[in-house]
N, C-alpha and C positions, 0 to 999 in steps of 0.2 A: 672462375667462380661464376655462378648463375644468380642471378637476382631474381628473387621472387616478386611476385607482383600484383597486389590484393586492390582492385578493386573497390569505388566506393559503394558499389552496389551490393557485393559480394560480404563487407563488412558491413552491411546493415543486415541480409542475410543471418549472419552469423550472430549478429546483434540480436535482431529477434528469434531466434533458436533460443539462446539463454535465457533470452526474457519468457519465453513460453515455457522452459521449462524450469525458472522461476516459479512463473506462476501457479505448474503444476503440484509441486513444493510445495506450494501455499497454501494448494486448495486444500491436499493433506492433512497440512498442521491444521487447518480451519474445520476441518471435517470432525479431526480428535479432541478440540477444545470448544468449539460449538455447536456441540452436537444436534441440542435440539433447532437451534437455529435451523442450522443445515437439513433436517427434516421435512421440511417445509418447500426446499428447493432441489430443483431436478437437478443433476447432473449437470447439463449446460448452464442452468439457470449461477450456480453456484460457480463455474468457471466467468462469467460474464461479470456476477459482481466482482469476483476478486480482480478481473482483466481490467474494471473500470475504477475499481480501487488504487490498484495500481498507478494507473495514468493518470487518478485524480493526484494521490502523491504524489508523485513527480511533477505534477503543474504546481505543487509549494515547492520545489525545490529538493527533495527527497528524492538520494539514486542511489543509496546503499540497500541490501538486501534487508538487515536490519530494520532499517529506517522503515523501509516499505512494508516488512511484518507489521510492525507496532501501529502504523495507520491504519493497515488491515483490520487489526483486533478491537483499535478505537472504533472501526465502522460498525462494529459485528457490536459492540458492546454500547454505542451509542444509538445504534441506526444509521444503516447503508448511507442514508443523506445528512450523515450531522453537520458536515460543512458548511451546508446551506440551511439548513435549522436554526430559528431564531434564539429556540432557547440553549444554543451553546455557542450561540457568539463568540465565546469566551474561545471558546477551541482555534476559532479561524483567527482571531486575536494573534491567538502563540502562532498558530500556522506561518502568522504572514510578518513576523518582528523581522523588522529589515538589519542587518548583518548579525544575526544569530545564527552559528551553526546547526543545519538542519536535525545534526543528534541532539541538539542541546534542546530544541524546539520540541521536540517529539517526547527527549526527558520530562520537558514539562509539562506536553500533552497529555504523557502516561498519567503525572503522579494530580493533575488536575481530574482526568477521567475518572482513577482509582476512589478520589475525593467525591465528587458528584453523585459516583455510586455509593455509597460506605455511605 
């Protein structure tokens, strides 16, 4: 029997392959659903937000694909920086409730977004 043998550099590699092409995925859906937004932004420009989107979720704790969509669409529907925006405190509030399941957090992120707009 041969043992395989991966690497931790290798599996980060591989790591960021997925996450890239995550992110490509994303830009997609963001392109279909925001349209006019995305108008406004080049190509790379709209790869860079989603890429910083991305890695800003994941600094709340957010690492399902899921998860990191619905951040996405909060950004896209609040403003790229609403995390740091005074007037949605309220967002980094739910962001940062310490033992909350980060779906359960984003749950609430949506249905408060939805609220704010409406």
């Amino acid at each position: 029997m041969v043992t395989l043998v991966i690497r931790d550099t290798q599996m980060e590699t591989l790591g960021e392959a997925a996450l890239s092409r995550f992110e490509e995925r994303l830009c997609e859906l963001v392109r279909r659903h925001w349209q006019e937004a995305c108008l406004a932004l080049a190509p790379s420009e709209l790869r860079s937000v989603i890429h910083q989107g991305v890695a800003r979720g994941r600094g709340y704790g957010l690492a399902s694909e899921r998860d990191l969509t619905r951040f996405v669409n909060v950004m896209f529907a609040l403003g790229f920086e609403f995390d740091t925006d005074r007037r949605y405190a309220w967002a980094v509030d739910v962001l940062s409730l310490p033992g909350v399941p980060a779906s359960t957090r984003m749950d609430q992120l949506c249905e408060l977004t939805a609220r704010s707009l409406g």
